[in-house]
C-alpha positions in Angstrom: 35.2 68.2 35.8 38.4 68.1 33.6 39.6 71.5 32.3 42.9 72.7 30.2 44.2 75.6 32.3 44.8 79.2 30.4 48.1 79.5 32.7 49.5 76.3 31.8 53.7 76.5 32.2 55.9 75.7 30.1 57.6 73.0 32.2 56.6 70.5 34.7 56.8 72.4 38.4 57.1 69.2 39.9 59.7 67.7 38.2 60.8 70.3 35.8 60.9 68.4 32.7 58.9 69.2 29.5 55.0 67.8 29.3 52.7 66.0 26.6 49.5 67.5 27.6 48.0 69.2 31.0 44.6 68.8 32.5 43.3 70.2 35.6 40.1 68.7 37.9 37.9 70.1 40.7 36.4 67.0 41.6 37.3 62.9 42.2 39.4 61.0 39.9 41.3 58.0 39.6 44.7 57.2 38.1 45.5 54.2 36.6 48.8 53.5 34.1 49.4 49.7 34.0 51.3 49.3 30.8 49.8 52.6 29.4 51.2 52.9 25.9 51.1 56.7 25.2 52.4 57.7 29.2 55.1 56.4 31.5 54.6 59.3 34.5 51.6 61.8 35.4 52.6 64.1 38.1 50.2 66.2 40.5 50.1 69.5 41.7 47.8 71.1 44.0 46.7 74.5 42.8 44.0 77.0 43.4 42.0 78.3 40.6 39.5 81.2 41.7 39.7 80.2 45.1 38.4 77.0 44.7 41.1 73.9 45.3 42.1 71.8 42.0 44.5 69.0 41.5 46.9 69.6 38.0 48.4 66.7 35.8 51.0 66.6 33.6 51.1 64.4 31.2 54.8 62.6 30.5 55.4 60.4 27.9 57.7 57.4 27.8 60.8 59.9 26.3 59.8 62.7 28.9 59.9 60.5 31.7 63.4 58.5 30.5 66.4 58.8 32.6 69.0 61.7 30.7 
């Protein structure tokens, strides 16, 4: 199940840039962004959410994800 965490930061902890959109998941998924039009990067974080483990993405879009 895919959720929107409460706690959601304000940056990416992974690679500290700003984010479209967060989702977290407690069970399998796939990732797939062949010439995806709305997101260049997704990053993951492991996280624990009431004890249980989760897996967070966030979201980058193509100008989050360019090279400053």
């Amino acid at each position: 199940m895919s959720q929107v965490p409460d706690d959601a930061p304000e940056r990416c902890p992974v690679c500290e840039t700003t984010y479209d959109t967060i989702s977290e998941h407690d069970e399998g998924l796939m990732v797939g962004l062949d010439d995806n039009e709305r997101y260049r990067r997704v990053c993951f974080e492991p996280h624990q959410t009431d004890g249980q483990a989760h897996i967070r993405f966030y979201h980058h879009t193509h100008d989050q994800a360019a090279p400053n």
